[in-house]
Backbone and ligand atoms as CSV (ligand in chain L), in Angstrom:
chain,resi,resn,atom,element,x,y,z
A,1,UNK,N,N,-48.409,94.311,-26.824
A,1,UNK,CA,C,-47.253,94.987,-26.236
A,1,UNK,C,C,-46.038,94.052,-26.229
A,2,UNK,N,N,-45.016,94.563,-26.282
A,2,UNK,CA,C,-43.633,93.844,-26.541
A,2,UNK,C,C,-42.783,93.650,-25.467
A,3,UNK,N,N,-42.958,92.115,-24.741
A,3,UNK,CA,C,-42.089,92.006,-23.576
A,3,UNK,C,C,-40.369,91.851,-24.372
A,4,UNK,N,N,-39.573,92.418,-23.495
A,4,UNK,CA,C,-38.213,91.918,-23.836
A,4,UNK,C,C,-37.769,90.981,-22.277
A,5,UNK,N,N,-36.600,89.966,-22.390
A,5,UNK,CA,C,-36.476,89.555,-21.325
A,5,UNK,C,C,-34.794,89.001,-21.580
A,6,UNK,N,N,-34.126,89.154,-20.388
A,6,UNK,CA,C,-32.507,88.620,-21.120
A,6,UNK,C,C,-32.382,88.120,-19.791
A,7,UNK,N,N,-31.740,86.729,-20.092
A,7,UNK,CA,C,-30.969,85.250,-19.300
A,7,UNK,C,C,-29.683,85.665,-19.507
A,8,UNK,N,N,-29.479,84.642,-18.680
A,8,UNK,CA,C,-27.285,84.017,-19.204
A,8,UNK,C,C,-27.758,83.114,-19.739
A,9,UNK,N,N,-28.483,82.770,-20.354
A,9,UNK,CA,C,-28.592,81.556,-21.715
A,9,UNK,C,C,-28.962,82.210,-23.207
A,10,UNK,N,N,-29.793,83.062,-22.812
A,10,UNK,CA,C,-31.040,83.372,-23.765
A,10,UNK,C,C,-31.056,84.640,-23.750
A,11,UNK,N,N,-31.987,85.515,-24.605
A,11,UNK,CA,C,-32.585,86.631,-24.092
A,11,UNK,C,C,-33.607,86.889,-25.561
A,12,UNK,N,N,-35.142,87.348,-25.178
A,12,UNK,CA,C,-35.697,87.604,-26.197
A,12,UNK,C,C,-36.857,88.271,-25.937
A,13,UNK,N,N,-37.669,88.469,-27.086
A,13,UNK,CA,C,-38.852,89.953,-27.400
A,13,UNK,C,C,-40.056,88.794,-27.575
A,14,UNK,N,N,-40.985,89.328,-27.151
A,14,UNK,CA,C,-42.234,88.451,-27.243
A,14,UNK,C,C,-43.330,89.772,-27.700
A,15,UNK,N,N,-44.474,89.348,-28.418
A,15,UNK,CA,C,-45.326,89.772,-28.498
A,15,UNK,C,C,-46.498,89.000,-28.718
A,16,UNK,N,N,-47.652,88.517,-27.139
A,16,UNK,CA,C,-48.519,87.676,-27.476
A,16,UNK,C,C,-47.887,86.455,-27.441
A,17,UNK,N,N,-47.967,85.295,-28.337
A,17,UNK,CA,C,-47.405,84.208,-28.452
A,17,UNK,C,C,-46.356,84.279,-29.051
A,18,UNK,N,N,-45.648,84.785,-29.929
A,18,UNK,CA,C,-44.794,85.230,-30.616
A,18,UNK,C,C,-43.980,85.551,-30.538
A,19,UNK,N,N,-42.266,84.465,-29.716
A,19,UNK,CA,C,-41.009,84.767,-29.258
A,19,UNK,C,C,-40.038,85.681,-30.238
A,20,UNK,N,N,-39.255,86.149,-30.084
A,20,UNK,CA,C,-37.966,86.036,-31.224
A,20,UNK,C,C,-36.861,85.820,-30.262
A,21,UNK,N,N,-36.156,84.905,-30.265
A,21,UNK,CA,C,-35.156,84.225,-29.101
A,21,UNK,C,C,-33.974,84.267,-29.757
A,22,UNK,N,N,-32.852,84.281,-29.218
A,22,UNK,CA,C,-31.802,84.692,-29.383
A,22,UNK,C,C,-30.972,83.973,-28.325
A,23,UNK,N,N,-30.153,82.791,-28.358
A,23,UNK,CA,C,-29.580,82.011,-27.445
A,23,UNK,C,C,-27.685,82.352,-27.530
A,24,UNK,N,N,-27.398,82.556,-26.443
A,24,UNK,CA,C,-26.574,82.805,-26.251
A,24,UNK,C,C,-25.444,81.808,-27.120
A,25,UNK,N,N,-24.244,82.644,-27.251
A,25,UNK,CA,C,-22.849,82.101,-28.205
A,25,UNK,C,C,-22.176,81.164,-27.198
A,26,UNK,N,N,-21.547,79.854,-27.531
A,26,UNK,CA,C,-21.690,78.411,-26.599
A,26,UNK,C,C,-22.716,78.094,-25.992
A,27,UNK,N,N,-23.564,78.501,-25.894
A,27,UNK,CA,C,-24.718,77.651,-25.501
A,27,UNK,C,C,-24.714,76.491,-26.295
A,28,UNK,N,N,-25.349,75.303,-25.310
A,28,UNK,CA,C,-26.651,73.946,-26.244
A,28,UNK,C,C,-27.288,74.514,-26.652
A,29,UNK,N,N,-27.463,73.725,-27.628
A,29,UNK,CA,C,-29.060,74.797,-27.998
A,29,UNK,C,C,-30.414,73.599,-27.457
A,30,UNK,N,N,-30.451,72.540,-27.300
A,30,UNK,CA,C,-31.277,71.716,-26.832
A,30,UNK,C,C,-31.965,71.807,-25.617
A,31,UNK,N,N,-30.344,72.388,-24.355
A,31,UNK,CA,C,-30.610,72.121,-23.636
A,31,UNK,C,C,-30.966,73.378,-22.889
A,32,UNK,N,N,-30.266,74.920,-23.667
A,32,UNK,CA,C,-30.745,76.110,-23.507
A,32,UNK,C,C,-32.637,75.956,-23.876
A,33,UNK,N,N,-33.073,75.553,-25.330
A,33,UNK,CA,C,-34.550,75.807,-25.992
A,33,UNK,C,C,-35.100,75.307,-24.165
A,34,UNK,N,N,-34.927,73.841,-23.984
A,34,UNK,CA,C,-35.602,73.512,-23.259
A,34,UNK,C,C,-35.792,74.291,-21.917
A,35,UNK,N,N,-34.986,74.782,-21.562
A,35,UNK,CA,C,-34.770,76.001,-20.031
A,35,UNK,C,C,-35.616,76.710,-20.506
A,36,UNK,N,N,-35.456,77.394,-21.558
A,36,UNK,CA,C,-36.553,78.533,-22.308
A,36,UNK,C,C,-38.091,78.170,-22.025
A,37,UNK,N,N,-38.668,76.900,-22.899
A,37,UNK,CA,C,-39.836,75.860,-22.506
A,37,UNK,C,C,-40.156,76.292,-21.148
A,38,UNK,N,N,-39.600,75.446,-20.192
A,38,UNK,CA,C,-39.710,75.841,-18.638
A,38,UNK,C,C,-39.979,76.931,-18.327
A,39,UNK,N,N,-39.258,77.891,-18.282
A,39,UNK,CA,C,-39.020,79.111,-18.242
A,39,UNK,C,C,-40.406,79.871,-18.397
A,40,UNK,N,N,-40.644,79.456,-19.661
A,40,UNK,CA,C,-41.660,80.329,-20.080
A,40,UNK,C,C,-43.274,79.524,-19.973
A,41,UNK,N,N,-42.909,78.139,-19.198
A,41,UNK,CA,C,-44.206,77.363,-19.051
A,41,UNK,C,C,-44.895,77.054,-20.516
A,42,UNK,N,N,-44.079,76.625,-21.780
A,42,UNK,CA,C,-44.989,76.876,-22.963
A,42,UNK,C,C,-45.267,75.175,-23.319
A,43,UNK,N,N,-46.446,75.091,-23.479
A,43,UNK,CA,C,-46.614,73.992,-23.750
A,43,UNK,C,C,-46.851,73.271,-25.034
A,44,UNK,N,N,-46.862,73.901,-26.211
A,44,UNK,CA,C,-47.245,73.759,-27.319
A,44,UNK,C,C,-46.812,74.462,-28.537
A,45,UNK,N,N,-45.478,74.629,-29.010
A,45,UNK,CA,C,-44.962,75.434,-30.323
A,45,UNK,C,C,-44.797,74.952,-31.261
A,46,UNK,N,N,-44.194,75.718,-32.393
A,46,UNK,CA,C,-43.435,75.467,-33.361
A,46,UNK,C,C,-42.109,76.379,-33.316
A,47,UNK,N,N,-41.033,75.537,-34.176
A,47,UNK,CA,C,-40.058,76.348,-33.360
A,47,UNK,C,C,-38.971,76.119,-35.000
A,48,UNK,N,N,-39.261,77.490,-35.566
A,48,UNK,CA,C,-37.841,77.691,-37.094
A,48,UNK,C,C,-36.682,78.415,-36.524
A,49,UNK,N,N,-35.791,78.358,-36.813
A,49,UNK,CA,C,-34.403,79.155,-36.551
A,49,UNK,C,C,-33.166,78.770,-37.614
A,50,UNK,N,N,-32.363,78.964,-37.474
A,50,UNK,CA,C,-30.731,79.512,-37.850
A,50,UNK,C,C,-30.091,79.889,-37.226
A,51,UNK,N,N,-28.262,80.132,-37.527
A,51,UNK,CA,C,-27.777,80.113,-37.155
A,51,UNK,C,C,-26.269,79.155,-37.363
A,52,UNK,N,N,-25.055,79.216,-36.262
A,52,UNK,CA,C,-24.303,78.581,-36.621
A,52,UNK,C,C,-23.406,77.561,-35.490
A,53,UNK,N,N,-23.171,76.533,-35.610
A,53,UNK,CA,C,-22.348,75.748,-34.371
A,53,UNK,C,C,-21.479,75.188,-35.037
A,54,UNK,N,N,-20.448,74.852,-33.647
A,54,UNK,CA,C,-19.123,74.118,-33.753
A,54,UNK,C,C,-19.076,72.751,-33.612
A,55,UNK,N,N,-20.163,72.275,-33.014
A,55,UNK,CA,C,-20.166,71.122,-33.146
A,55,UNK,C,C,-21.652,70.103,-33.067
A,56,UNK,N,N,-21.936,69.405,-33.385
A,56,UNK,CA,C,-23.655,69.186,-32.909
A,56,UNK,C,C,-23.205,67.303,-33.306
A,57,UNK,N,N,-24.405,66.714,-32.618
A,57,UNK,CA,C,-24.597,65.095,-32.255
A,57,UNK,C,C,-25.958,65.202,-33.404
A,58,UNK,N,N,-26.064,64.146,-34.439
A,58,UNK,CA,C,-27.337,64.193,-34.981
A,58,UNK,C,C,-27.592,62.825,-34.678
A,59,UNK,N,N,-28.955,62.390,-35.214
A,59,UNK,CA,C,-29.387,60.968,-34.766
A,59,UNK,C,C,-30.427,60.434,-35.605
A,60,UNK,N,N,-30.252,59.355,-36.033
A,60,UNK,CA,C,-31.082,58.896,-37.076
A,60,UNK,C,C,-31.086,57.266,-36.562
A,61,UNK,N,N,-33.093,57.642,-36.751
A,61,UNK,CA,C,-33.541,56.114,-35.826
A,61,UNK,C,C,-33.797,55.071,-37.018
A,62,UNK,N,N,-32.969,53.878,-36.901
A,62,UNK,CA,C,-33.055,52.856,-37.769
A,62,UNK,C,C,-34.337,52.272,-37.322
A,63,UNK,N,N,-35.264,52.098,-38.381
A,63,UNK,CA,C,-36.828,51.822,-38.346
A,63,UNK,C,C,-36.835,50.528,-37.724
A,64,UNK,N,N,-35.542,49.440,-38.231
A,64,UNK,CA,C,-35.515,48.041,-38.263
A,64,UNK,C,C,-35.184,47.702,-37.180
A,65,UNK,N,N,-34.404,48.298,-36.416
A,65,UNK,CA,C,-33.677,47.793,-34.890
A,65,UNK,C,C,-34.955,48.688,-34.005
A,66,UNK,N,N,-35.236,50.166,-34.148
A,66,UNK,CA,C,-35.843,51.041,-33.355
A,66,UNK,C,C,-34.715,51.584,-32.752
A,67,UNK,N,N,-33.955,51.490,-32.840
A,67,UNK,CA,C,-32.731,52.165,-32.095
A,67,UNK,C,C,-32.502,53.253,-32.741
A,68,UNK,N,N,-31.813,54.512,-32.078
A,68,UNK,CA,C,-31.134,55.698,-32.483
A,68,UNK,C,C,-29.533,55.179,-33.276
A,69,UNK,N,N,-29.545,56.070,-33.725
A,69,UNK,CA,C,-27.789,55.973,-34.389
A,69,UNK,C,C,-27.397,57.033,-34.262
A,70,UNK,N,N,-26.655,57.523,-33.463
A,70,UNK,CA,C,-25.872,59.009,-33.397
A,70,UNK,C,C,-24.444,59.094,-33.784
A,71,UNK,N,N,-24.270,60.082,-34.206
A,71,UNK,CA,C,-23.478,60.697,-35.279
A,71,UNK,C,C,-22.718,61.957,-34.920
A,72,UNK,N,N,-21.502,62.306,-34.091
A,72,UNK,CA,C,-21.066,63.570,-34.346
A,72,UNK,C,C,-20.107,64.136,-34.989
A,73,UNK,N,N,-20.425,65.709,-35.129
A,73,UNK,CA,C,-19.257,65.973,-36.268
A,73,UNK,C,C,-19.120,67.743,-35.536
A,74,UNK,N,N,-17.626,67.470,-35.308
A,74,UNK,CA,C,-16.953,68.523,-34.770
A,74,UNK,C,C,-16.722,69.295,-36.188
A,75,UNK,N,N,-16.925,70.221,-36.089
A,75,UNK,CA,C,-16.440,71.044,-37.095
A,75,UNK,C,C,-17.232,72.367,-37.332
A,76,UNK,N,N,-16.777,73.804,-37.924
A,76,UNK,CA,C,-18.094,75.003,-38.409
A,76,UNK,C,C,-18.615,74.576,-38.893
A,77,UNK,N,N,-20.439,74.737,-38.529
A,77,UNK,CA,C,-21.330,74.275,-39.435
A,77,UNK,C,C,-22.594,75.584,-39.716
A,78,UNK,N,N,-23.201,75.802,-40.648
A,78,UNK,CA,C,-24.299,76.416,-40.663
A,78,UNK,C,C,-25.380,75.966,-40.367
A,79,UNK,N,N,-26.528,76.734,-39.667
A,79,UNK,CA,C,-27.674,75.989,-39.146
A,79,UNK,C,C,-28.402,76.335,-40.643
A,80,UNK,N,N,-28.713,75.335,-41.041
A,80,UNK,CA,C,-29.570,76.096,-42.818
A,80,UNK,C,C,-30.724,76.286,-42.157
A,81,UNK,N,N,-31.154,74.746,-42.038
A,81,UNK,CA,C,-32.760,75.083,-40.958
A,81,UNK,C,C,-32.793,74.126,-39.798
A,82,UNK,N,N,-33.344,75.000,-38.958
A,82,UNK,CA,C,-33.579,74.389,-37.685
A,82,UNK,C,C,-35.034,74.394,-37.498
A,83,UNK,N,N,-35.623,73.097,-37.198
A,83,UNK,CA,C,-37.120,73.139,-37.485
A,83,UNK,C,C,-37.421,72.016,-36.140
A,84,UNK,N,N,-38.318,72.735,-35.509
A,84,UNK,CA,C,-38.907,71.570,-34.031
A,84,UNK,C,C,-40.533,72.349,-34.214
A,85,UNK,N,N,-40.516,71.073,-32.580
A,85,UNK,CA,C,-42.252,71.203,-31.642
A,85,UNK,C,C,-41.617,71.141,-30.594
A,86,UNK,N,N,-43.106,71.876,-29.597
A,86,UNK,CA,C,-42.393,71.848,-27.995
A,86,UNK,C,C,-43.888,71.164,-27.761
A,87,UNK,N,N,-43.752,69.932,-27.280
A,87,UNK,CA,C,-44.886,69.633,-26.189
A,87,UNK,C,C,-44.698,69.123,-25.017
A,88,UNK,N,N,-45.483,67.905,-24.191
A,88,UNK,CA,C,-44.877,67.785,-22.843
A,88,UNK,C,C,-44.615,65.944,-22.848
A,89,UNK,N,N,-44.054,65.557,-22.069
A,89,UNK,CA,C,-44.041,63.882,-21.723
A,89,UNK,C,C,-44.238,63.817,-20.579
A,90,UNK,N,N,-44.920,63.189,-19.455
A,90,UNK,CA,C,-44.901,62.722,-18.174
A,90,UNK,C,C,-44.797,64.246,-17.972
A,91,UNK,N,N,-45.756,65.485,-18.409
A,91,UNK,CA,C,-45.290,66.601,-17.746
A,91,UNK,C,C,-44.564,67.752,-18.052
A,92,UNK,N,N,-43.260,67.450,-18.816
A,92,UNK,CA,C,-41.830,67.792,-19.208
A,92,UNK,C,C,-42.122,68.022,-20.393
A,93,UNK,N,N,-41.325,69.528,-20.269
A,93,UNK,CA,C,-40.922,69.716,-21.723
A,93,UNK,C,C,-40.458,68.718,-22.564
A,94,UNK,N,N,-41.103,68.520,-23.869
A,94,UNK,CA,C,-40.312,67.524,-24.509
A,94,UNK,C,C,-40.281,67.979,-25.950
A,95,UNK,N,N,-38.867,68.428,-26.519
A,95,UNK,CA,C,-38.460,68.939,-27.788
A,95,UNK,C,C,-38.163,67.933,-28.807
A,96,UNK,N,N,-39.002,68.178,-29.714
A,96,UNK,CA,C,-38.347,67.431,-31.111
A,96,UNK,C,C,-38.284,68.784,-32.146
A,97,UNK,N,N,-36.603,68.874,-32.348
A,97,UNK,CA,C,-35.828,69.193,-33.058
A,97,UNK,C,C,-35.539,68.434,-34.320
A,98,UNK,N,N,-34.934,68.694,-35.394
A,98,UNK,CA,C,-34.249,68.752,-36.240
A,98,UNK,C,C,-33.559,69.896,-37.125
A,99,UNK,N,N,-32.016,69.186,-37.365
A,99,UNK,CA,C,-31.240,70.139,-37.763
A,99,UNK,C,C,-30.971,69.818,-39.477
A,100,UNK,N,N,-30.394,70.961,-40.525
A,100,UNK,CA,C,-29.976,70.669,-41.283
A,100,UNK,C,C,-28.864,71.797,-41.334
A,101,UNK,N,N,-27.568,70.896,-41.297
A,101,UNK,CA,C,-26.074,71.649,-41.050
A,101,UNK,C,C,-25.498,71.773,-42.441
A,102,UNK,N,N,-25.002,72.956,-42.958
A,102,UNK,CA,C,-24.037,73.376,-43.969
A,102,UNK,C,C,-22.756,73.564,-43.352
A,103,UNK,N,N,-22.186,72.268,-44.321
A,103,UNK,CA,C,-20.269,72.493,-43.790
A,103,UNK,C,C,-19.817,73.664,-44.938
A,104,UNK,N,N,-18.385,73.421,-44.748
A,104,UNK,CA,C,-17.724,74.798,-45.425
A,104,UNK,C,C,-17.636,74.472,-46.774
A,105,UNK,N,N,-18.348,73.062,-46.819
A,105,UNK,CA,C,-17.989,72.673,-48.760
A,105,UNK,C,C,-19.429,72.794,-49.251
A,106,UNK,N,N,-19.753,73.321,-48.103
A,106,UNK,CA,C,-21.377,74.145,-49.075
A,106,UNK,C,C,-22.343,72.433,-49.183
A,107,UNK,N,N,-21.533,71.210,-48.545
A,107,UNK,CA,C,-22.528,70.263,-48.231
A,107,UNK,C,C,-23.236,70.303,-47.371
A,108,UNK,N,N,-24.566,69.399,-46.476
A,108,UNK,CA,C,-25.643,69.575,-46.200
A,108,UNK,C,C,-25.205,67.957,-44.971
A,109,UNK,N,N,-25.635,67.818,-43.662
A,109,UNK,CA,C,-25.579,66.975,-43.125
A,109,UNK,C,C,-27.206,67.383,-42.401
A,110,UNK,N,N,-27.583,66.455,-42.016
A,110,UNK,CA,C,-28.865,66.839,-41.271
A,110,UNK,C,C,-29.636,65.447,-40.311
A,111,UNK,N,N,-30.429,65.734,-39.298
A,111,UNK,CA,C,-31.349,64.661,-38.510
A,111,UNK,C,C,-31.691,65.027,-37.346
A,112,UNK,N,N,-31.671,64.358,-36.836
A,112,UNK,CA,C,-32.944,64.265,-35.564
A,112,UNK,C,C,-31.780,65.021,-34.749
A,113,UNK,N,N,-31.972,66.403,-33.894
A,113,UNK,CA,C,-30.788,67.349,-33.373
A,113,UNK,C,C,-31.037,66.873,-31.462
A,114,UNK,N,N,-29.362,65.669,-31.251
A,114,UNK,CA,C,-29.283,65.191,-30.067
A,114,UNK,C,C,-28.640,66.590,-29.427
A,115,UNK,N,N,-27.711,67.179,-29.941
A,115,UNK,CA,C,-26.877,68.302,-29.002
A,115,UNK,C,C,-26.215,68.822,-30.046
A,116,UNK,N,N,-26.319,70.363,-29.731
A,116,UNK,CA,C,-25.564,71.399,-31.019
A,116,UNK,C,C,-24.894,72.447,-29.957
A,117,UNK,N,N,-24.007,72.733,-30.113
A,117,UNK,CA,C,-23.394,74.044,-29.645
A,117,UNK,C,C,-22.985,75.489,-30.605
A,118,UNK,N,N,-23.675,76.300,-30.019
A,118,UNK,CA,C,-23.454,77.659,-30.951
A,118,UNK,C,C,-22.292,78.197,-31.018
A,119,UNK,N,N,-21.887,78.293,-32.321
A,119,UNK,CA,C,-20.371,79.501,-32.446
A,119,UNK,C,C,-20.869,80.627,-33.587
A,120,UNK,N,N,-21.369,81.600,-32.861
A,120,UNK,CA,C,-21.528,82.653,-33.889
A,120,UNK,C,C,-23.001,83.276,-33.176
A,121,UNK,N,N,-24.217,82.703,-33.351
A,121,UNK,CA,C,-25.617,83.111,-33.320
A,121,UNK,C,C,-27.001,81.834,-33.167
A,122,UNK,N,N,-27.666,82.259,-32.419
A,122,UNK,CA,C,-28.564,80.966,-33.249
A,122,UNK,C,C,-30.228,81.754,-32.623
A,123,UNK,N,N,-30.805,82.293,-33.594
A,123,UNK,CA,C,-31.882,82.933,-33.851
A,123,UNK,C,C,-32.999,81.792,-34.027
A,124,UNK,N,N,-33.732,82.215,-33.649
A,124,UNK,CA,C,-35.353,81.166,-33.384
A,124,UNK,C,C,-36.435,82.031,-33.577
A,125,UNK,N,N,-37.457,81.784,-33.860
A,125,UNK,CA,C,-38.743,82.118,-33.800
A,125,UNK,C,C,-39.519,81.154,-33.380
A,126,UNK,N,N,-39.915,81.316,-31.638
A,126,UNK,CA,C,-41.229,80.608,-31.552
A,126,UNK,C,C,-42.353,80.636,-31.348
A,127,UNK,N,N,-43.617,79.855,-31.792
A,127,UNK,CA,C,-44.598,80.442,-32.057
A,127,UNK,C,C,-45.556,79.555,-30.990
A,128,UNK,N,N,-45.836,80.223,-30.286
A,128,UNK,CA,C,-47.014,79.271,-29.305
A,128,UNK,C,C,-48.172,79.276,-29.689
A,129,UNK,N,N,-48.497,77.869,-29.508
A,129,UNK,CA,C,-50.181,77.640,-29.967
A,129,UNK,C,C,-50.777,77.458,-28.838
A,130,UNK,N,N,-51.658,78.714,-28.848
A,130,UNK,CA,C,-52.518,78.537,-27.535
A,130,UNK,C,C,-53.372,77.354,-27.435
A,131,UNK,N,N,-53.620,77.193,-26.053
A,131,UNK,CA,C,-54.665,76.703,-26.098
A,131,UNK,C,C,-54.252,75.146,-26.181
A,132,UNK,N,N,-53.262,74.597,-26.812
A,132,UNK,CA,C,-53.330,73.574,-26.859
A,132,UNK,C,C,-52.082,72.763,-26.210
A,133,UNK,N,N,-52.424,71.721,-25.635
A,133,UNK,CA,C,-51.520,70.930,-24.194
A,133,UNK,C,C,-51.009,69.268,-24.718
A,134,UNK,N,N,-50.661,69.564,-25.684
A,134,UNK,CA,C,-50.452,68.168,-26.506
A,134,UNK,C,C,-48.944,67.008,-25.993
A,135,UNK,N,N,-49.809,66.162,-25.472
A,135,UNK,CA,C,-48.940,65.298,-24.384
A,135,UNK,C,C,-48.080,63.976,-25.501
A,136,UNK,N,N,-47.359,63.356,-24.687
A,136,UNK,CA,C,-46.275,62.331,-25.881
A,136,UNK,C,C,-46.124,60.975,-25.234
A,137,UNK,N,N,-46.650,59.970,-25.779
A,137,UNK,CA,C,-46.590,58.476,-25.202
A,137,UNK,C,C,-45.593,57.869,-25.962
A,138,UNK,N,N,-44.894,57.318,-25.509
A,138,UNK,CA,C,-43.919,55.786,-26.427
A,138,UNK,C,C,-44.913,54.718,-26.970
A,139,UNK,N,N,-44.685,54.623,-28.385
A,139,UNK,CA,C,-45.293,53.885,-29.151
A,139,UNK,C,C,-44.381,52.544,-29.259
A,140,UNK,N,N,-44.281,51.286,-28.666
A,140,UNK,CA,C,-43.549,50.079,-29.122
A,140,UNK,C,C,-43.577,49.803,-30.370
A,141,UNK,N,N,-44.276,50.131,-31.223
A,141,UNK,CA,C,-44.605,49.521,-32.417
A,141,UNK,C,C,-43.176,50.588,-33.492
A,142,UNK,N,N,-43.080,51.573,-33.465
A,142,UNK,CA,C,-42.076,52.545,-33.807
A,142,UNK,C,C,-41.518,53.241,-33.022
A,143,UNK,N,N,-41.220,52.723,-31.691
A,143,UNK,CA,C,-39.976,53.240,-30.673
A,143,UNK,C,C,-40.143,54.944,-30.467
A,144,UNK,N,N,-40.985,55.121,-31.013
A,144,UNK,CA,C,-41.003,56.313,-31.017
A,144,UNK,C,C,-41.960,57.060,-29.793
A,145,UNK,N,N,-41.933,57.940,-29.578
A,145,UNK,CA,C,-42.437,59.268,-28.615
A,145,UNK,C,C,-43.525,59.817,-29.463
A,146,UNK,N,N,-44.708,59.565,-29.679
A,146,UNK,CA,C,-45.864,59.671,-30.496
A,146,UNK,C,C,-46.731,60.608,-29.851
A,147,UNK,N,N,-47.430,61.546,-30.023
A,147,UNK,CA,C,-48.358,62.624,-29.774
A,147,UNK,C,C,-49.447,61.228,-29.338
A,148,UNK,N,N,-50.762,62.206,-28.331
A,148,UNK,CA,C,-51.196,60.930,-27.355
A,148,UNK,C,C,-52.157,61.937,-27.478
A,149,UNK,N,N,-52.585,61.794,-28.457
A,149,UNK,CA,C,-54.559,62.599,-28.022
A,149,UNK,C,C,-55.640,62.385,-27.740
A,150,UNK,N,N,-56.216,63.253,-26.873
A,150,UNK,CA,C,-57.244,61.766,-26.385
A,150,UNK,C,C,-58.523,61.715,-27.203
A,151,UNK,N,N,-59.121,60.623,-26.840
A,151,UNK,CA,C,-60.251,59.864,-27.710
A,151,UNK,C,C,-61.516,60.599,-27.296
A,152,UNK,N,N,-62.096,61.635,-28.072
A,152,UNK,CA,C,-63.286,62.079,-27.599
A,152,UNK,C,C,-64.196,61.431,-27.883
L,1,FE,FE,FE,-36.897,63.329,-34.897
């Protein structure tokens, strides 16, 4: 059966695990997905979409320092693809996103998606995987936020 449900952020159709989300025009989209997460208690997705923003922060982690490098660029962009996971950290929703943005010269900017704002639409499909509660530790070795499964 087909829930529908509408926010002042969001509003979308579910069937089963199976969102189709629809985030409101100026919205974050980071910080809207994640309300959504909450919202909907989901602990475990995959998450494709499109769409279009005015401005978005990308971030690309230099392997050698471990540090982030962020990057923004004001301008219309197309969402070509928007591709994440939703799992949890200490608990918390924790989204890894990535964006790949089309400017108006039909070039391609793309990375790790710190903050995007919608001008136009930004359509999602997310897909919950039941059943599964997949938690995220910091790895020192690659600075990174690493999936933490446990050792059976
Ligand atoms: Fe990333």
């Amino acid at each position: 059966m087909e829930t529908v449900k509408h926010t002042a952020r969001y509003s979308f159709s579910r069937q089963g695990g199976n969102y189709i989300l629809s985030i409101g025009n100026h919205e974050e989209i980071i910080s809207a997905l994640g309300q959504f997460c909450e919202d909907e208690d989901i602990q475990a997705a995959e998450i494709s979409g499109l769409g279009a923003v005015s401005e978005a922060t990308l971030r690309f982690l230099d392997p050698a320092t471990k540090q982030y490098v962020d990057k923004h660029f004001e301008e219309q962009m197309e969402i070509s693809n928007l591709c994440g996971n939703v799992s949890r950290k200490d608990g918390k929703v924790y989204l890894h996103v990535h964006l790949s943005l089309g400017r108006r010269d039909y070039s391609l900017v793309g990375g790790h998606a710190l903050c995007a704002t919608i001008n136009g639409a930004c359509e999602l499909f997310v897909r919950v995987l039941e059943g599964q509660h997949p938690q995220r530790i910091f790895d020192p070795q690659t600075g990174l936020n690493l999936y933490d499964f446990p050792k059976i």
